[in-house]
N, C-alpha and C positions, 0 to 999 in steps of 0.2 A: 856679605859678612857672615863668619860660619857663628852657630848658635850659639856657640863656646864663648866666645867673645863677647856677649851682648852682658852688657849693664842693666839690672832692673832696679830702680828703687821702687821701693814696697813700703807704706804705712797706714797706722790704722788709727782712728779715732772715731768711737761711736758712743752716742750717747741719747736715748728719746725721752724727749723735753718736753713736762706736763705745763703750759702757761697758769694753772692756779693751783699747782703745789707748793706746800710754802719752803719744803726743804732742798735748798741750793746746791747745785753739784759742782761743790769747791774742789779746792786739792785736797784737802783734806779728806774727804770723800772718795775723792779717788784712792788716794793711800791706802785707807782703812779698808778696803774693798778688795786688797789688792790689786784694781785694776790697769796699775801704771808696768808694762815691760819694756825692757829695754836692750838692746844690742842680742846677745847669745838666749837668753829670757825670753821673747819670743817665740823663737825658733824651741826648746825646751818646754813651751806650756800649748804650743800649736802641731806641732808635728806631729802625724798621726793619729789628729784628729779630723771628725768630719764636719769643720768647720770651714771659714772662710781661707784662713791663714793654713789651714790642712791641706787644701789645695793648691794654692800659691807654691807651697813648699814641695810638696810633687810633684807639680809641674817643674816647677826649678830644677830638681835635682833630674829628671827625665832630660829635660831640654841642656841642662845644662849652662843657664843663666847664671853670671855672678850678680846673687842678689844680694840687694842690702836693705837690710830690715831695722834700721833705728828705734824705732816705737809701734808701742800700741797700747794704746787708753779705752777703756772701758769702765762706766760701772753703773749702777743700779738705777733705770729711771727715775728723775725727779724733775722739782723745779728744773730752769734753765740753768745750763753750764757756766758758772762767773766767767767775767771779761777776765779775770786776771789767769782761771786754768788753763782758757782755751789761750790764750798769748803766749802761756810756759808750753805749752804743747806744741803750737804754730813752731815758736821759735826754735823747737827742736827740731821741726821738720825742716823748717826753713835751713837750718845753720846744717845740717848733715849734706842733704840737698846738694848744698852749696859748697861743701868740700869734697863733693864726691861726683861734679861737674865735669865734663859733660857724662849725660846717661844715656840709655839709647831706648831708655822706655819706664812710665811710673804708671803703678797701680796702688791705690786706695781704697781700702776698706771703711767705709762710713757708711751711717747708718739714713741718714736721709731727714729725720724729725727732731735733729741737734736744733734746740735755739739754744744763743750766747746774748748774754747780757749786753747792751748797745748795737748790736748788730740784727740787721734784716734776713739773712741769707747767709747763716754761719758755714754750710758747706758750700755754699756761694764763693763764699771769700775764700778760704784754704784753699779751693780751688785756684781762683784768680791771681793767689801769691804763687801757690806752685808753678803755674803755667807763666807767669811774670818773670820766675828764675830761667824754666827752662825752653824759652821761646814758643814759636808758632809752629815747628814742625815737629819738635817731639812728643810723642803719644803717649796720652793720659788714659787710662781706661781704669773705670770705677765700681765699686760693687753699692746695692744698696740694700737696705731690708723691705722688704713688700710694703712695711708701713711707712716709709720716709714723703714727705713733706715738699716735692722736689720743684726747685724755681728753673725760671730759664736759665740761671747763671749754669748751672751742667750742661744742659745743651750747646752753650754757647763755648765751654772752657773744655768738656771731656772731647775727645775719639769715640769714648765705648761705654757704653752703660748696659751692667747687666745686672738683675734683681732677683729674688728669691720669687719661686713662681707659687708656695706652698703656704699654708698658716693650719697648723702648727708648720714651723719653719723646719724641716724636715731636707731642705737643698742648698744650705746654705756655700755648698760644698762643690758644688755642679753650679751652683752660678757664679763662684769664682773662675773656677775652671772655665766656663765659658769666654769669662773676660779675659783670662790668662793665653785662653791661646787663638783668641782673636788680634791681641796685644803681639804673640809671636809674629802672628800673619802679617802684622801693621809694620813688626820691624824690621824685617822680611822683603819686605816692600812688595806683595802680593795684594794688600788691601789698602784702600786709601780711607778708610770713615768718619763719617760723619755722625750727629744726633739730630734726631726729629722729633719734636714737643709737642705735646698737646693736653691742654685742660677745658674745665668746667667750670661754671659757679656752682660747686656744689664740696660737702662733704658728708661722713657718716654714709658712704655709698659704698656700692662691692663687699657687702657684710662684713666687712673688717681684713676681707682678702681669706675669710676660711677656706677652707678646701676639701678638709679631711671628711666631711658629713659625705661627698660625692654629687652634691648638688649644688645649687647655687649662682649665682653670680659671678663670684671669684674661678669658679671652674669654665665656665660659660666663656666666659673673655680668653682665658688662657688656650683653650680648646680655638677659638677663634684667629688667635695670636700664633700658634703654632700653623695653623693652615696658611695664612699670608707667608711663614717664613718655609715650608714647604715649596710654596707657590712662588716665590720671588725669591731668585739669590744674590738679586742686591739688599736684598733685608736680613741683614747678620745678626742680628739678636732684637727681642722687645722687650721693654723693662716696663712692667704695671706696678701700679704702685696704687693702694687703699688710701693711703694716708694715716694722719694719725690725729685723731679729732680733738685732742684738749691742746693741741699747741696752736697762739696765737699770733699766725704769721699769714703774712699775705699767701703765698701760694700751698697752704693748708687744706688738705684735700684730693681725690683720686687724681692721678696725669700717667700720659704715655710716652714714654721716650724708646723711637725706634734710630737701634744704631743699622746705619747702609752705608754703602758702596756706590756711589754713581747715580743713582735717579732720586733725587731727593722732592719731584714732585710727589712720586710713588710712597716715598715714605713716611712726608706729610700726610698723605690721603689716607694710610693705613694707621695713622696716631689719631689723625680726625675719626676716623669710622670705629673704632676703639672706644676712643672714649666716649662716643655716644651711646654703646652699647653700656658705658657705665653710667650713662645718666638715665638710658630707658629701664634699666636695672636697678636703678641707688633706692630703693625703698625695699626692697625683698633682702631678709631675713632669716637665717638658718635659727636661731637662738631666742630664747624670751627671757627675760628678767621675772625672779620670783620674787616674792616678799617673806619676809622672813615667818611669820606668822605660817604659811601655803609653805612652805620648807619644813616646816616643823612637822607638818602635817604628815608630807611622803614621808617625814622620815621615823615615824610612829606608825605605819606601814608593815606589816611584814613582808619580810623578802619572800619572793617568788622564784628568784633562780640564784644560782652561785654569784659571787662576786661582792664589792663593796656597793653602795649607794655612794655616787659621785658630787661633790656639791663643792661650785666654783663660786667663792668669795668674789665675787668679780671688780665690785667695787672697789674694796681697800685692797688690788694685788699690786703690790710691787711692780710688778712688769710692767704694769701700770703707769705707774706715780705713783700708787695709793701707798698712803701712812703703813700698812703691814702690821698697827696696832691697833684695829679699829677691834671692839670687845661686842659688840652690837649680836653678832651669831653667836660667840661663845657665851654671852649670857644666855641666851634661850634656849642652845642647850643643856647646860647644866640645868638651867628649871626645866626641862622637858625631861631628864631621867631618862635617858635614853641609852642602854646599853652598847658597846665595842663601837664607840664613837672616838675617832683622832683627828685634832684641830694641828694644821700645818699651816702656819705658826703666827706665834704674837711675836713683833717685837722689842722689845725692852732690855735694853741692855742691865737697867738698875736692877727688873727681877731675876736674872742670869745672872749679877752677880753675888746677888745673897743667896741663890738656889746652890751655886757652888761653893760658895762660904761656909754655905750649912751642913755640903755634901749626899752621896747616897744614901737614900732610905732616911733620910730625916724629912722631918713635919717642919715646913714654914708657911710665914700669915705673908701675905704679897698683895701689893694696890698694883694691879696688873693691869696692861696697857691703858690707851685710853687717854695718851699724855701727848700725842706731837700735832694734834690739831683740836681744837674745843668742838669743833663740827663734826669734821669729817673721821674720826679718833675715836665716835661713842667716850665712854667714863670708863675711868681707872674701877676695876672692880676687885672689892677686898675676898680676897681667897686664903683658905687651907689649901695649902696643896705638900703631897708629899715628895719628893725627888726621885726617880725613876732612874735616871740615865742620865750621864754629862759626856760633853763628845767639843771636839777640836772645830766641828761646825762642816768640815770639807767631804766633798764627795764629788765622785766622779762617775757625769753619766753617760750610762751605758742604754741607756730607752735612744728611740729613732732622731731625735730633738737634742742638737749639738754634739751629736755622740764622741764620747770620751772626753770633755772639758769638762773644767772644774767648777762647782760650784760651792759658795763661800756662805754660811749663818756664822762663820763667828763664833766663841763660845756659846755655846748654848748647851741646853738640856730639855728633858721628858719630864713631867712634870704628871701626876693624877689630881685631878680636882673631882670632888664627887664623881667619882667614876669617868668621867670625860680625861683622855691624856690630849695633853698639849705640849707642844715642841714651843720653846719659848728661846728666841735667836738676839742674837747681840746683835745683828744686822736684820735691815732689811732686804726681804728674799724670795722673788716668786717659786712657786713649788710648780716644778716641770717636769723631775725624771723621781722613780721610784726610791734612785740610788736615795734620795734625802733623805725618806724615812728608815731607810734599811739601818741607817748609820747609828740610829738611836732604838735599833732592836728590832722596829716595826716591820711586821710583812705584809704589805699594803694587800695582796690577797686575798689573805685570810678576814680582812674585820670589816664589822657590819656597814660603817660610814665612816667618811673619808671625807672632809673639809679642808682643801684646798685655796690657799691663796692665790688664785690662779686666773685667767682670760683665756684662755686657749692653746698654749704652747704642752700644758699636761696632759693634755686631750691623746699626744700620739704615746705615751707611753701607760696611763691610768685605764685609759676609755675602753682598750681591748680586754681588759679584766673588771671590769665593771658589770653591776646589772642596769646601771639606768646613770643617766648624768644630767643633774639640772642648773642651774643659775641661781643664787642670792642678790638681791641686791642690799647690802648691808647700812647704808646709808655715807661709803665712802664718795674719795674724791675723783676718781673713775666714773663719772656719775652718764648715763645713758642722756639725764636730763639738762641738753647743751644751754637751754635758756637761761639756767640758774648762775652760768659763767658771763665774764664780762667782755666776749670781743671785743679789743680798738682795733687791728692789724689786717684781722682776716680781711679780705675782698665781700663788699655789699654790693646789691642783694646776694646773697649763698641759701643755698638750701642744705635744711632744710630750717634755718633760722629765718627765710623772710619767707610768703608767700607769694612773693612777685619775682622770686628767681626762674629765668628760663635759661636756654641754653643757647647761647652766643655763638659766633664761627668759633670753632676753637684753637684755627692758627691766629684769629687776630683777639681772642680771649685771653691768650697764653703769654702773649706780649710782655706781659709786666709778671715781676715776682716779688 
């Protein structure tokens, strides 16, 4: 069959799902986020970028694939996805799927750390319906995020799993590719593959899957992963995955899925030998968590070389789960007086919209964030602040981390409180690429400190312009501290919640998801 011919379907759904965030990711949600595209929409907000769906669509049009792209759902980690969005979304995929029968090959974009309300194994299941429609011989090949959450149900439903090898996620673009034209080879009929699983009892391992520091863990494996697939060319791809530690589900936590060709002792043996390098590893640390008090400190400090002082909310970031209106830092800095200080961002819709009611260069009094969680949120704090700057909230980044997709705050605006400016967003929004602040005037550059809502994914665009980059821990829902949370789901013993967790065979560990 010439390449011309071949049918792909292609869809997307990603979403990483905090088990003790209290805010739901409805439809609503999605809407408001603009996360939901559709038909031509897609192809229009992905093309040409270096993203997942960047790639798909280059390789398409190289190869020559009629592809069909009905959806893609995204939006902002939080709580779990309700039963009722991911059914509006299933049903989509299902019902195109199914008019658009037979195909001669489907690829999926998901993110790995989706939970759904009712269900154990939410990429489990969209799996298991896909593969339901389109039988047992035609190839499924999947992408995932470093952090995904990944059960046996992939191993057992995909052909091809391939994953983001980077954090900041800097490949998301190259590991589609990867899947895209091992999916050719599959339809081709030059490769026939399989998946080979492997876990631990364990989570909070592989430092979160960083990378960018050059040390580590996360580098360590991957480095190790590349030499097997050197060494073996029945071993067509390996997909590591960190996991994603606040989601409550059974196989929560690092695993290895190696997609092959033919010896699938081999490939078991190289998922087993993987992930024990991530359990002899799961304690080592690239990063430390500061206290806000010890933050206040460096950043009363004078500067020593060029650049901002870098300081990662890490708690309350979005990217996260976290609320994105936790007030905890920005009160201590305004009482600390501390000069060319920018807080990226509170969010509160109600002060965006009396900031814009007021308009520029007027004085308003705001009970600012501090409102979507009693804990984890800090207190609504009463401010003067003057209006600065109002922006459409969009930007499109141009730093190494999703390059050229959009990112969305929503109405929002610039705001000066005692000398500290603060970007205050209709939405909730991790801060990743510079474009954010450029939009509201800011030249991330030029100013002394830079408070970022952030975990890691700002790292590849802030960190090269920076003098120093440390951690807050603000007292959000992001919390390092896992005992405070109430696993039912996960797998006991796990490390590093029991003391009596060791390490199991991992092909007969891995059995259950």
């Amino acid at each position: 069959m010439m390449s011309e011919s071949l049918k792909v379907f292609c869809a997307g759904l990603m979403h990483e799902s905090h088990s003790f965030c209290p805010i739901p990711a409805d439809l609503a949600t999605f809407k408001s986020t603009g996360g939901i595209l559709v038909g031509d929409e897609v192809r229009s907000e992905f093309h040409g970028t270096r993203s997942e769906l960047g790639a798909i669509f280059d390789l398409s049009d190289r190869l020559g694939w009629s592809l069909l792209h009905p959806l893609f759902a995204h939006t902002v980690p939080s709580g779990p996805v309700t039963a009722e969005a991911f059914e509006y979304f299933s049903a989509i995929i299902e019902k195109e799927l199914v008019s658009n029968l037979p195909v001669d090959g489907v690829i999926l974009v998901l993110h790995g750390a989706m939970l759904v309300d009712g269900l154990d194994d939410a990429e489990g299941e969209l799996l298991r319906r896909v593969r339901a429609l389109i039988g047992p011989e035609t190839p499924i090949a999947v992408t995932f995020d470093l952090h995904g959450n990944i059960g046996t149900a992939v191993a057992e439903q995909a052909n091809i799993v391939s994953s983001y090898r980077t954090t900041p996620h800097v490949d998301q673009y190259e590991a589609a590719l990867r899947a895209g034209e091992l999916l050719q080879r599959t339809m081709a009929g030059e490769i026939n593959p399989r998946v080979a699983y492997a876990q631990l009892p364990m989570f909070d391992a592989l430092d979160m899957g960083r990378t960018i520091a050059g040390h580590g863990p996360m580098g360590g494996i991957n480095r190790l992963a590349a030499q097997e697939i050197e060494n073996h060319p029945s071993i067509l791809d390996i997909a590591i995955h960190a996991g994603f530690d606040w989601a409550d589900k059974y196989s929560t936590g690092p695993s290895v899925l190696v997609t092959y060709d033919g010896d699938e002792t081999l490939a078991q043996s190289v998922a087993d030998q993987l992930i024990e390098y991530a359990w002899q590893t799961k304690a080592e640390k690239t990063v430390d968590m500061l206290g806000i008090d010890e933050v206040i400190r460096i950043a009363r400090e004078p500067a020593t070389s060029k650049g901002p002082l870098l300081i990662g909310d890490f708690t309350d970031c979005p990217g996260g789960a976290g609320m994105g209106d936790n007030t905890n830092m920005l009160k201590a800095l305004i009482e600390a007086r501390i000069e060319g200080v920018v807080v990226a961002s509170i969010a509160d819709p109600a002060a965006v919209e009396k900031c814009l009611a007021a308009g520029v260069n007027t004085i308003v009094e705001l009970e600012l964030g501090g409102r979507l969680h009693a804990v984890y949120s800090g207190s609504p704090l009463h401010v003067t602040a003057r209006v600065l700057t109002v922006s459409d909230g969009v930007a499109f980044r141009a730093g190494p981390y999703f390059t050229g997709t959009r990112t969305y705050f929503g109405p929002s605006c610039l705001v000066d409180i005692e000398g500290v400016r603060v970007i205050i967003a209709t939405e909730r929004e991790q801060i990743d690429d510079r474009a954010q602040l450029r939009i509201f005037g800011i030249d991330p550059d030029e100013e002394n400190i830079l408070v970022c809502k952030a975990v890691n994914h700002f790292r590849a665009d802030f960190e090269p312009i920076s003098r120093r980059l440390i951690y807050v821990d603000s007292g959000g829902v992001v919390s390092r501290n896992f005992k405070q949370f109430a696993y039912r789901k996960i797998r006991r013993p796990i490390w590093p919640l029991d003391a009596d967790a060791r390490a199991e065979n991992p092909a007969s560990e891995a059995r259950r998801a």
